[in-house]
C-alpha positions as CSV (number, residue, x, y, z in Angstrom):
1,X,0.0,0.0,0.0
2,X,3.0,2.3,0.8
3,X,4.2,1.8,-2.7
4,X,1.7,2.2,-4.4
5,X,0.9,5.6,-2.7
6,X,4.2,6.5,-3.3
7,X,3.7,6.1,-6.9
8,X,0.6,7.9,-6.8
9,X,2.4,11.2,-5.0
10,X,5.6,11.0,-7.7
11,X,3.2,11.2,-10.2
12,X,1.1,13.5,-9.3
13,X,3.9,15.7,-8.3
14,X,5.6,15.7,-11.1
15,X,2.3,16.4,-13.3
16,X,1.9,19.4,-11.1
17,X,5.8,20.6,-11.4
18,X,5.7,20.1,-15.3
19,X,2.8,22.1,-15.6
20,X,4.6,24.8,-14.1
21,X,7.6,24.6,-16.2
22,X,5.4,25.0,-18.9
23,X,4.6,28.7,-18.1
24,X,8.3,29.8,-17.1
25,X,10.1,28.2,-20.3
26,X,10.1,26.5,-23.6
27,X,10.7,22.7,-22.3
28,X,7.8,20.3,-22.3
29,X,5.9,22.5,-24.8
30,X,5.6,25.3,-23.4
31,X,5.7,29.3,-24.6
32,X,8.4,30.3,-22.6
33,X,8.4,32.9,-20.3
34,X,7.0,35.6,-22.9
35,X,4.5,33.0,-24.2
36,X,3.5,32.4,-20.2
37,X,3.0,36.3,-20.0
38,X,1.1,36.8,-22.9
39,X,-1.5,34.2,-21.9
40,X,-1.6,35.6,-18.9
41,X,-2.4,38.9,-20.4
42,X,-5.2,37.5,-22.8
43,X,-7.0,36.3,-19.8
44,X,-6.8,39.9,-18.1
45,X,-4.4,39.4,-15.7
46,X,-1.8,42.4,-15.2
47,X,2.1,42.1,-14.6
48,X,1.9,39.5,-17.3
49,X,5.9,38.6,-16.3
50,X,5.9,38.6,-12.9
51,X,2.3,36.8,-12.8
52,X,3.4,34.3,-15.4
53,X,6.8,33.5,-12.9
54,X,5.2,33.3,-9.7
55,X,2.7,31.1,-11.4
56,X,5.1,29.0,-12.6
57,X,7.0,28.8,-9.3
58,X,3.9,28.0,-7.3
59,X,3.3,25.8,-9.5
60,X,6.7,24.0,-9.6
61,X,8.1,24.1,-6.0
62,X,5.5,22.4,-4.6
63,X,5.1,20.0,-7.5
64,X,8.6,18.8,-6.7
65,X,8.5,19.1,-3.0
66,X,5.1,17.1,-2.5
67,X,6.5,13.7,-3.2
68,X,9.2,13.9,-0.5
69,X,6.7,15.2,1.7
70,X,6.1,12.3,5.0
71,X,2.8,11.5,4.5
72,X,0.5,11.6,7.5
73,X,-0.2,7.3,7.7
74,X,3.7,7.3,8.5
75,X,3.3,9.6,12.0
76,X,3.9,7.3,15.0
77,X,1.1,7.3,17.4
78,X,1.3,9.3,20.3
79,X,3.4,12.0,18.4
80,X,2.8,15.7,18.5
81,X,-0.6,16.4,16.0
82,X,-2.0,12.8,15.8
């Protein structure tokens, strides 16, 4: 079970973190940061550059991070929060 929910949080993770490299640069298909601001503009967001990096960060930096994140089954009983 461990495993497989493993599997489920690399995966998901790294969806998440690919769709923010997507907005920030041209790998995996994306527009690059321009491209990122531009879209963002279109959809009537301002700052299209800054909103299209801190979209691609929030987007990325959690994407990677979640994975390695302890998951809550793997708390001991009786610790702080259970």
């Amino acid at each position: 079970m461990d495993t497989a929910l493993l599997l489920v949080r690399l995966t998901v993770g790294l969806l998440v973190a690919a769709h923010g490299v997507q907005k920030v640069s041209r790998r995996l298909g994306g527009g690059g940061l321009a491209g990122g601001a531009e879209e963002f503009r279109r959809d009537g967001f301002r700052g299209g550059v800054l909103t299209a990096l801190a979209a691609g960060t929030s987007n990325s930096a959690p994407g990677c991070c979640w994975p390695a994140a302890p998951s809550p089954r793997s708390r001991r009983r009786g610790s702080p929060g259970s």
